[in-house]
C-alpha positions as semicolon CSV with decimal commas, in nm:
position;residue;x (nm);y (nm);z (nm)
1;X;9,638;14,124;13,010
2;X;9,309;14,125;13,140
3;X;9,081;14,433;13,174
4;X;8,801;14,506;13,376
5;X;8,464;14,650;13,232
6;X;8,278;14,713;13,550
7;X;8,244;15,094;13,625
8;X;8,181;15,081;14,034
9;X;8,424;15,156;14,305
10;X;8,283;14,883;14,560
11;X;8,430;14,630;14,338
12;X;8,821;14,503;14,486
13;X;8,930;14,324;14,161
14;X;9,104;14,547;13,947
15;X;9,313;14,448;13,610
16;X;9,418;14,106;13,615
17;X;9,788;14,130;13,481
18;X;9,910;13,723;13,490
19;X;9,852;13,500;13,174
20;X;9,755;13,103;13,196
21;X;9,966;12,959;13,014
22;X;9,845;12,564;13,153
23;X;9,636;12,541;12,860
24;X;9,992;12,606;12,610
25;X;10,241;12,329;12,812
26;X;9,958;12,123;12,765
27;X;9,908;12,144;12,402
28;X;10,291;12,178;12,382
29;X;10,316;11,800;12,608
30;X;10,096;11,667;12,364
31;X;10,277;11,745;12,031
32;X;10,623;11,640;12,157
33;X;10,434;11,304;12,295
34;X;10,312;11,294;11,922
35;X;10,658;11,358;11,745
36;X;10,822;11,120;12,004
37;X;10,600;10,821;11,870
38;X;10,543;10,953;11,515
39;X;10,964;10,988;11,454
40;X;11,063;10,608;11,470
41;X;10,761;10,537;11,267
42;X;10,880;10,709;10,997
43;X;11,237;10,592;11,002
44;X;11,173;10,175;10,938
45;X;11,331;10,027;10,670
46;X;11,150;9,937;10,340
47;X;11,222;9,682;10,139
48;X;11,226;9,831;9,772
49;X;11,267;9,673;9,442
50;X;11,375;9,940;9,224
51;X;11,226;9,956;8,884
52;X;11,410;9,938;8,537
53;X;11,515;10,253;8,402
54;X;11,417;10,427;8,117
55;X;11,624;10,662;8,007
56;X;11,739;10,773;7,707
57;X;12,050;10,591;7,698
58;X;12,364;10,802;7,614
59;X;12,601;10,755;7,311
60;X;12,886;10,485;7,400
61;X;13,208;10,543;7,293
62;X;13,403;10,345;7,023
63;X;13,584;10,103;7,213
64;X;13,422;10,144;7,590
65;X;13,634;9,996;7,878
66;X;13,382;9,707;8,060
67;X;13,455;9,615;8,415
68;X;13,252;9,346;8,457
69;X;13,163;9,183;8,850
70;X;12,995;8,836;8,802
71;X;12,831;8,624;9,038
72;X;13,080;8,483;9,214
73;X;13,251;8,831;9,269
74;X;13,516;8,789;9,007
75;X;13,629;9,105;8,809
76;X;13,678;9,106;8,436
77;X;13,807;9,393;8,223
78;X;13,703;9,342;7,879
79;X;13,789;8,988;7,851
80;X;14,062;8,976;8,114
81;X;14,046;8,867;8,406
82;X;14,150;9,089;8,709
83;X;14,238;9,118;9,067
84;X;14,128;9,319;9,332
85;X;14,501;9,439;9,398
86;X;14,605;9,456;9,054
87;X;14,278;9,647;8,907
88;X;14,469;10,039;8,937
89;X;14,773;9,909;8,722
90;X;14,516;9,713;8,467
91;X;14,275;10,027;8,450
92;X;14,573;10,255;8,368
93;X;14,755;10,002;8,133
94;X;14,411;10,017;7,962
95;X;14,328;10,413;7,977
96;X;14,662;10,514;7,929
97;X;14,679;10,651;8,289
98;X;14,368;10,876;8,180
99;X;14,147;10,930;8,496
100;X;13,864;11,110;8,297
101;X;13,763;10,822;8,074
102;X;13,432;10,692;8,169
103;X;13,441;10,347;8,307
104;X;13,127;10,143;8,224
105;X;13,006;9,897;8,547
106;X;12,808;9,583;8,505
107;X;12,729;9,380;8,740
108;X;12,556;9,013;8,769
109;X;12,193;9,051;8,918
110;X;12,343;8,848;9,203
111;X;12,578;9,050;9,294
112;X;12,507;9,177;9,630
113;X;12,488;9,577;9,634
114;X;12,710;9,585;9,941
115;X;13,022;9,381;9,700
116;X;12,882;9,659;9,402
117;X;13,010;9,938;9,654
118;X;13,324;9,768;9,717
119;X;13,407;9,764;9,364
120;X;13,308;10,086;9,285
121;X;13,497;10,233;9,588
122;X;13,821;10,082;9,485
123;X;13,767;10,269;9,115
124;X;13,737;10,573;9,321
125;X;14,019;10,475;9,502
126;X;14,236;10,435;9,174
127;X;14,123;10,773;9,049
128;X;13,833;10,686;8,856
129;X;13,553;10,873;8,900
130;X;13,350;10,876;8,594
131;X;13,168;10,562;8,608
132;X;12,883;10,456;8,418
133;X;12,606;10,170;8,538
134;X;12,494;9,931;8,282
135;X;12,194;9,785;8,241
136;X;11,928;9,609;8,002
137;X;11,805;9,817;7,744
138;X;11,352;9,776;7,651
139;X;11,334;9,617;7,902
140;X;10,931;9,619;8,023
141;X;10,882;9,739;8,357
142;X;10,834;9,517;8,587
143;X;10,958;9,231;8,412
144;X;11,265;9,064;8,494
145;X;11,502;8,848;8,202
146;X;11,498;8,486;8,240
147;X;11,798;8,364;8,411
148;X;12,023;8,128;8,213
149;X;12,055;7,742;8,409
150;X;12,363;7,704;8,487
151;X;12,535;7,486;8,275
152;X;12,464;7,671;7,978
153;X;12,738;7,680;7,727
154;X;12,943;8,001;7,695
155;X;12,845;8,266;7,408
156;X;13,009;8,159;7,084
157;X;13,011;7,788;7,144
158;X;12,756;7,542;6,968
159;X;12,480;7,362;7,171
160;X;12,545;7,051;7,339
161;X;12,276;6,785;7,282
């Protein structure tokens, strides 16, 4: 609201009563111009490659239950082998129907994470929802364990000249 300071009666203009507010859409076109380019920017993906953990690792139980997904997508429950379809009957045969033991989840490094999900999905799907990650243990950050060739002999076997 605008006021007028002049005094005189010969003067027409009296209070001016109407508010610009040009100068506000403006600044108001501007920011949502801003936001509108700014907003996709901030959305691209990333590539990350996560680093090793260290945390204190937590005390393991006396005989933990290893599901184990290897490279070529296989599962393995200790040291049996296992289905997709059969892994609910296996995991209770083994657990004694208990849902609340912890299930410990290791994975080969090539192991896409997409296949991880799967698996870990279907323990949810059997009931299991306690489910532990495993990983390497010192390991220093940012250095990776050297990959074993492939025809390396099984653990427990001798050396082949």
């Amino acid at each position: 609201m605008g006021v007028s300071l002049k005094s005189g009666d010969d003067d027409d203009t009296g209070e001016v009563a109407d508010i610009n507010v040009t100068p506000f859409i403006d600044v108001v076109l501007v920011l949502l111009i801003i936001f509108m380019v700014a907003a996709p920017l901030s959305t691209v993906d990333v590539p990350v490659d996560l680093p090793v953990s260290n945390a204190r690792p937590q005390e393991r139980p006396d005989e933990p239950l290893y599901l184990t997904v290897q490279d070529d997508l296989n599962l393995v429950i200790g040291e049996e082998p296992v289905s997709k379809e059969t892994l609910r009957a296996v995991l209770d045969a083994r657990t004694g129907a208990n849902r609340e033991e912890r299930i410990f989840l290791r994975a080969d490094g090539a192991v896409a994470y997409g296949d991880l999900m799967e698996v870990m999905n279907a323990l949810r799907d059997a009931g299991y929802l306690k489910i532990a990650l495993v990983g390497l243990e010192n390991a220093a950050p940012g250095s990776a364990p050297a990959a074993a060739p492939s025809s390396a002999a099984p653990a427990g076997s001798p050396p082949q000249p």
